[in-house]
N, CA, C and O atoms as CSV, one atom per row, in Angstrom:
chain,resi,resn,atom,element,x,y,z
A,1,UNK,N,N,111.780,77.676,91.918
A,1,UNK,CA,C,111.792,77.594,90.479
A,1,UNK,C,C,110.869,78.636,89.857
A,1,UNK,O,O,111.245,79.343,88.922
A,2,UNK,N,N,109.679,78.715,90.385
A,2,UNK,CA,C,108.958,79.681,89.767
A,2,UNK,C,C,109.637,81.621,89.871
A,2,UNK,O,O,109.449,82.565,89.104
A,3,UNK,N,N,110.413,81.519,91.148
A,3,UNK,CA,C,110.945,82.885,90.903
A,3,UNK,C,C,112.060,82.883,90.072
A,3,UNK,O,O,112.575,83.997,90.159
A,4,UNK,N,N,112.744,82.099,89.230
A,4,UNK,CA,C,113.711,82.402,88.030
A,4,UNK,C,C,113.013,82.332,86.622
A,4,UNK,O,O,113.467,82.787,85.571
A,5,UNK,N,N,111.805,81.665,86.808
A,5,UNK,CA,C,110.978,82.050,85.649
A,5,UNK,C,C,110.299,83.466,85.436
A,5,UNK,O,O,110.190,84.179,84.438
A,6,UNK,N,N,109.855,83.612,86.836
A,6,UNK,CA,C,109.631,85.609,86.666
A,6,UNK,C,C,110.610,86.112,86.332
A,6,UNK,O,O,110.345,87.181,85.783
A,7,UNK,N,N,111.722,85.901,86.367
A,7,UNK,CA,C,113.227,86.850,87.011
A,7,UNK,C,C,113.351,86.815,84.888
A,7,UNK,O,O,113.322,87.782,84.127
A,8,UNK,N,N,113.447,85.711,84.637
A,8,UNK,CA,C,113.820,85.251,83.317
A,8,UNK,C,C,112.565,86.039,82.245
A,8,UNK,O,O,112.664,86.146,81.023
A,9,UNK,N,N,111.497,86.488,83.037
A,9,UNK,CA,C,110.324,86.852,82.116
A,9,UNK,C,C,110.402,88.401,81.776
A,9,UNK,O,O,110.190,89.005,80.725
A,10,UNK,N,N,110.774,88.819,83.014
A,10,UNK,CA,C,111.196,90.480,83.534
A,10,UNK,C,C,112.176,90.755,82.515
A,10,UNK,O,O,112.024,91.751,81.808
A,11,UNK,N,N,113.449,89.768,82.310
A,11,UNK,CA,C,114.452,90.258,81.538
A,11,UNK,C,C,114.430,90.651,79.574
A,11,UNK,O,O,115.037,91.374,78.784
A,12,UNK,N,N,112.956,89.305,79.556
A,12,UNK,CA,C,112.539,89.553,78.318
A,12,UNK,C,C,112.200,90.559,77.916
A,12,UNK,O,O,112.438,91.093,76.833
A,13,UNK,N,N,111.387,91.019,79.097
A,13,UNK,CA,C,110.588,92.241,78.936
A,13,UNK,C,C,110.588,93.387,78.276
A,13,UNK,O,O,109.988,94.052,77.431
A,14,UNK,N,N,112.221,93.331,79.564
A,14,UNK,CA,C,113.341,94.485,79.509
A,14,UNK,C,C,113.837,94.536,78.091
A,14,UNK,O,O,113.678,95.549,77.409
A,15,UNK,N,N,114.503,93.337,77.587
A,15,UNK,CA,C,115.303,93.230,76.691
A,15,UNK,C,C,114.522,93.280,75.270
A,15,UNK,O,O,115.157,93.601,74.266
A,16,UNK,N,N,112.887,92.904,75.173
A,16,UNK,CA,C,112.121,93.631,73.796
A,16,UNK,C,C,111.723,95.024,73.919
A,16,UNK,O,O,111.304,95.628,72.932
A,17,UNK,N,N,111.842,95.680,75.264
A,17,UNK,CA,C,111.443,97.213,74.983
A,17,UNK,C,C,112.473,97.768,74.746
A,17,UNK,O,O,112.287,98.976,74.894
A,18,UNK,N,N,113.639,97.523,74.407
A,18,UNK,CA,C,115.116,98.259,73.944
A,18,UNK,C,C,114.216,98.737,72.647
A,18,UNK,O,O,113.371,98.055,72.067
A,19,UNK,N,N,114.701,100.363,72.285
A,19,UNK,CA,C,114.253,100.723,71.532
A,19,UNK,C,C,115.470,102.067,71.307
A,19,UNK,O,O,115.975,102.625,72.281
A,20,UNK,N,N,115.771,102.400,70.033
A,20,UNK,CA,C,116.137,103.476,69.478
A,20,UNK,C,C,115.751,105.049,70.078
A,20,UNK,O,O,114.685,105.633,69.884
A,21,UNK,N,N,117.325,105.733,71.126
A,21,UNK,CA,C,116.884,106.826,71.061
A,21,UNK,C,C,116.689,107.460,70.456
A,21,UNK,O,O,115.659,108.065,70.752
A,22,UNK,N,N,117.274,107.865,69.333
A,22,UNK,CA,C,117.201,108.945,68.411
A,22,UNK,C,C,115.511,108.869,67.582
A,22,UNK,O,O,114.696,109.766,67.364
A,23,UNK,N,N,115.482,107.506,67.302
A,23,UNK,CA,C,114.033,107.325,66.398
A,23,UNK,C,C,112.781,106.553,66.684
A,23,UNK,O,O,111.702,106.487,66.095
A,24,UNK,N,N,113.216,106.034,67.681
A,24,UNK,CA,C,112.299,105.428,68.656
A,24,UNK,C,C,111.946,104.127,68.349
A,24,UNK,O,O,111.332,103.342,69.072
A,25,UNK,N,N,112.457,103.908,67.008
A,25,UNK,CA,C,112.182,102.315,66.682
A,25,UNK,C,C,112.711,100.992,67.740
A,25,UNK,O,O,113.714,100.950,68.452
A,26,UNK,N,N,111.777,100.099,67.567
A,26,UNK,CA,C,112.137,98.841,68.405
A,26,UNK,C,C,113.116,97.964,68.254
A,26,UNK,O,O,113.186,97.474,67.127
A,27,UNK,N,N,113.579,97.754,68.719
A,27,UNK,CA,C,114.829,96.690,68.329
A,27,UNK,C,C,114.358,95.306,67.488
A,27,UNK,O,O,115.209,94.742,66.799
A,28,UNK,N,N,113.131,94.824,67.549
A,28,UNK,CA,C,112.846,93.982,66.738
A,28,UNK,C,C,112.271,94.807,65.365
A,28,UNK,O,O,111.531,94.145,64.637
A,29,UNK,N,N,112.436,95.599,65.139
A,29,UNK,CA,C,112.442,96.124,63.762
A,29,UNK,C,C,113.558,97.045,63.656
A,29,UNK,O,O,113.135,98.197,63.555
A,30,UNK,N,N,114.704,96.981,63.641
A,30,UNK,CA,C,115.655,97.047,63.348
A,30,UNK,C,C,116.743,96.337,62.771
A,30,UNK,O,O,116.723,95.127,62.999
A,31,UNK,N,N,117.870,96.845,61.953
A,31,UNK,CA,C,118.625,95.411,61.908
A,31,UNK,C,C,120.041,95.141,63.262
A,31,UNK,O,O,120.865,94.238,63.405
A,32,UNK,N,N,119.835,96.053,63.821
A,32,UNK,CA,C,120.723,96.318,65.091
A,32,UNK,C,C,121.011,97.615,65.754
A,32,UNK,O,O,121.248,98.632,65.101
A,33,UNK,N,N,120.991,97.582,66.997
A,33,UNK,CA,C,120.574,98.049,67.950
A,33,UNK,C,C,122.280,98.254,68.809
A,33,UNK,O,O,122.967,97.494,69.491
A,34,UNK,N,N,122.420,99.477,68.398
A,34,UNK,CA,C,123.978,99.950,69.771
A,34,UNK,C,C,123.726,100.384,70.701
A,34,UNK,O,O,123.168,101.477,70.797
A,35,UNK,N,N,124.113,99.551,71.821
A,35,UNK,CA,C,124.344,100.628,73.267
A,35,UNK,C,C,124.995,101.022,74.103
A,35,UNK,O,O,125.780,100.432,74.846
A,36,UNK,N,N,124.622,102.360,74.016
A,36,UNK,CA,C,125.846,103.244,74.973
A,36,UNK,C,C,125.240,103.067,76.118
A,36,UNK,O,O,124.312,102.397,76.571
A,37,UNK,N,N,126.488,104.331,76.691
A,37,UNK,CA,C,126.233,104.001,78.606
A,37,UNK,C,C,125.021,104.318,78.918
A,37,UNK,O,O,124.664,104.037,80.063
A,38,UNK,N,N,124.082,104.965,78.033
A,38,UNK,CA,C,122.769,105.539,78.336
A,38,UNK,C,C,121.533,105.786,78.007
A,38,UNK,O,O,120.485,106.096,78.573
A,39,UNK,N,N,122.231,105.392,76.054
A,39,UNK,CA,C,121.100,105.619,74.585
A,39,UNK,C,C,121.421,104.574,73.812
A,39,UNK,O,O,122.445,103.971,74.136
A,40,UNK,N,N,120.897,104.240,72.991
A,40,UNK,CA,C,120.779,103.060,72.117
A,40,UNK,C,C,120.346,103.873,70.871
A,40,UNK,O,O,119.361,104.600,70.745
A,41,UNK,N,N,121.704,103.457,69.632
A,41,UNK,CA,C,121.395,104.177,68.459
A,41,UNK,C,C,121.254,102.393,67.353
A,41,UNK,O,O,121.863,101.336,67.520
A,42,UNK,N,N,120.107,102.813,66.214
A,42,UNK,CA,C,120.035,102.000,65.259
A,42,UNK,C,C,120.727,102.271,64.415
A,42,UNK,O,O,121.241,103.389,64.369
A,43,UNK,N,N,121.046,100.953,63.112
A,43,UNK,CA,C,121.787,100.980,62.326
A,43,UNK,C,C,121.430,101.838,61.580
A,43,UNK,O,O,122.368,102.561,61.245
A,44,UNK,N,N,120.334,102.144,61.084
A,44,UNK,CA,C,119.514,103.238,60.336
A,44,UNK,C,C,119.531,104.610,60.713
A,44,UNK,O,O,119.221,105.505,59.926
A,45,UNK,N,N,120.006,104.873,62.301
A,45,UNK,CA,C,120.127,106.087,62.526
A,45,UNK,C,C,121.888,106.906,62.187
A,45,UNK,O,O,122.409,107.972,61.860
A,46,UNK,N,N,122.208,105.482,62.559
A,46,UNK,CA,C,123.848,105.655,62.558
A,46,UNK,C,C,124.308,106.139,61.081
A,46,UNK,O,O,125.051,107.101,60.887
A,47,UNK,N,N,123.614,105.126,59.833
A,47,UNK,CA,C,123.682,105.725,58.465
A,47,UNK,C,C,123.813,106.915,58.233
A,47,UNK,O,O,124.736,107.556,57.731
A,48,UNK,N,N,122.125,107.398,58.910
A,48,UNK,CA,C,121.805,109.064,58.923
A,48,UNK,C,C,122.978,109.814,59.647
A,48,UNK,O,O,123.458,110.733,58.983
A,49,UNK,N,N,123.517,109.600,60.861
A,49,UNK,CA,C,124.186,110.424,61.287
A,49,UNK,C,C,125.467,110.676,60.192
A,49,UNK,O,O,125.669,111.759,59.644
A,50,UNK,N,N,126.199,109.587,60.010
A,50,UNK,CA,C,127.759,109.829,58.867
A,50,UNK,C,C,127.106,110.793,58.092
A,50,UNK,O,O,127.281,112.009,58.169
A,51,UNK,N,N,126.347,110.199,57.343
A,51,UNK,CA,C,125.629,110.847,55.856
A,51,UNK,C,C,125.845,112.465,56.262
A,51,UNK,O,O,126.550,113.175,55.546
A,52,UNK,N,N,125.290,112.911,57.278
A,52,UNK,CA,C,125.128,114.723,57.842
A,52,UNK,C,C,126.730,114.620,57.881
A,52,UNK,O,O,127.356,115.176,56.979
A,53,UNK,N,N,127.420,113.929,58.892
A,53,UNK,CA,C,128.845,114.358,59.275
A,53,UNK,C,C,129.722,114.996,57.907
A,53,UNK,O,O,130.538,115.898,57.719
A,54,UNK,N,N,129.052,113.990,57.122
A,54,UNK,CA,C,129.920,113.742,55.832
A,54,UNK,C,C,129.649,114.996,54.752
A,54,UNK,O,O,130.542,115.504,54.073
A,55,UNK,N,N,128.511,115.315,54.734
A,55,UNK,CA,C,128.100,116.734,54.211
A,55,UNK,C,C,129.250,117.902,54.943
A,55,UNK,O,O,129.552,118.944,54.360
A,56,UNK,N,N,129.695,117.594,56.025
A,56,UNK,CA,C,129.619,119.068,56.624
A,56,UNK,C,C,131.558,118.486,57.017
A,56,UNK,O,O,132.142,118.567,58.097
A,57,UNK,N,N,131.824,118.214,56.350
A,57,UNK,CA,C,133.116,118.220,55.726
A,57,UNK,C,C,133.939,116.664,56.681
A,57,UNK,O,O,135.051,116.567,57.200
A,58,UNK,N,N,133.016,115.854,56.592
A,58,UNK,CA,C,133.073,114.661,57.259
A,58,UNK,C,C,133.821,114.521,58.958
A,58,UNK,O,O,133.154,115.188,59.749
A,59,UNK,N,N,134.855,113.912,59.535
A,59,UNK,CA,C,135.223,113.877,60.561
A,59,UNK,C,C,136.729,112.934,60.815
A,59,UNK,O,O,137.183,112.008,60.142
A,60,UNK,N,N,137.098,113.390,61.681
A,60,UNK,CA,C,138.294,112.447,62.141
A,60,UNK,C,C,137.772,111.797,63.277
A,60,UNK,O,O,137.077,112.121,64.240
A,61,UNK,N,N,138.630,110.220,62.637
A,61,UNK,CA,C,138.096,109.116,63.128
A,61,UNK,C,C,139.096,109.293,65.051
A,61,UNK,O,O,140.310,109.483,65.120
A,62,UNK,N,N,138.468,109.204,65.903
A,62,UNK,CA,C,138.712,109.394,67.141
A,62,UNK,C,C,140.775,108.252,67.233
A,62,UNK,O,O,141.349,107.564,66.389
A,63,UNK,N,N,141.053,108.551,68.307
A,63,UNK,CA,C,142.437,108.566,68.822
A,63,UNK,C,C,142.444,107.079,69.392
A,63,UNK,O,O,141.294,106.855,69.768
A,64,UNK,N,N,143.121,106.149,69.579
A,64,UNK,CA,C,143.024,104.734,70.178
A,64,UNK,C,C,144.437,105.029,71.439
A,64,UNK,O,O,145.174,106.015,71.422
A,65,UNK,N,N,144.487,104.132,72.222
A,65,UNK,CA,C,145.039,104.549,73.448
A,65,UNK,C,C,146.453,104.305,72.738
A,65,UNK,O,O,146.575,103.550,71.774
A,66,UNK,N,N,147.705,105.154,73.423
A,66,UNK,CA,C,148.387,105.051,72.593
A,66,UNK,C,C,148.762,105.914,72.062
A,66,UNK,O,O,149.939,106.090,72.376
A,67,UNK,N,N,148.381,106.703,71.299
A,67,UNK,CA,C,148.181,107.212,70.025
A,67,UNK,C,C,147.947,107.084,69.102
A,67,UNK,O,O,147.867,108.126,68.451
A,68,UNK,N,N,147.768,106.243,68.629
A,68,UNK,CA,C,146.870,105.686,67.346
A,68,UNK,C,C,146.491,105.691,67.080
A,68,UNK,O,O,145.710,104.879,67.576
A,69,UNK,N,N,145.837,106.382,65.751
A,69,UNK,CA,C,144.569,106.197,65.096
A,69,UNK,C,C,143.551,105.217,64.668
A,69,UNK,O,O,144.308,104.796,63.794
A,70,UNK,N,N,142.573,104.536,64.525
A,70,UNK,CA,C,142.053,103.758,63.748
A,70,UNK,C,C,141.919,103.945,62.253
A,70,UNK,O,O,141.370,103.081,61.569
């Protein structure tokens, strides 16, 4: 019993140091937290990113399997 309480403590650990690549903020000061296969972007960064896309003559929204757009 006591090793699923470490196991369970480790994961906390893990799971409050999730933090924002782009800005480094913590996931508990964020209002949400995405993750990719490798980086973790905040909602606040994600804003920032459109906002630039959108200056610079915005973007097409990616292809769904299929062919389909979203």
């Amino acid at each position: 019993m006591g090793r699923l309480s470490n196991l369970a403590r480790n994961r906390w650990r893990l799971w409050s140091g999730l933090r924002c690549s782009f800005c480094g903020r913590r996931s508990d000061s964020v209002g949400r937290l995405v993750a990719g296969a490798s980086a973790h972007i905040c909602d606040e960064c994600i804003t920032k990113c459109v906002a630039v896309l959108e200056q610079h003559g915005g973007f097409t929204p990616a292809s769904q399997p299929g062919g389909r757009s979203r």
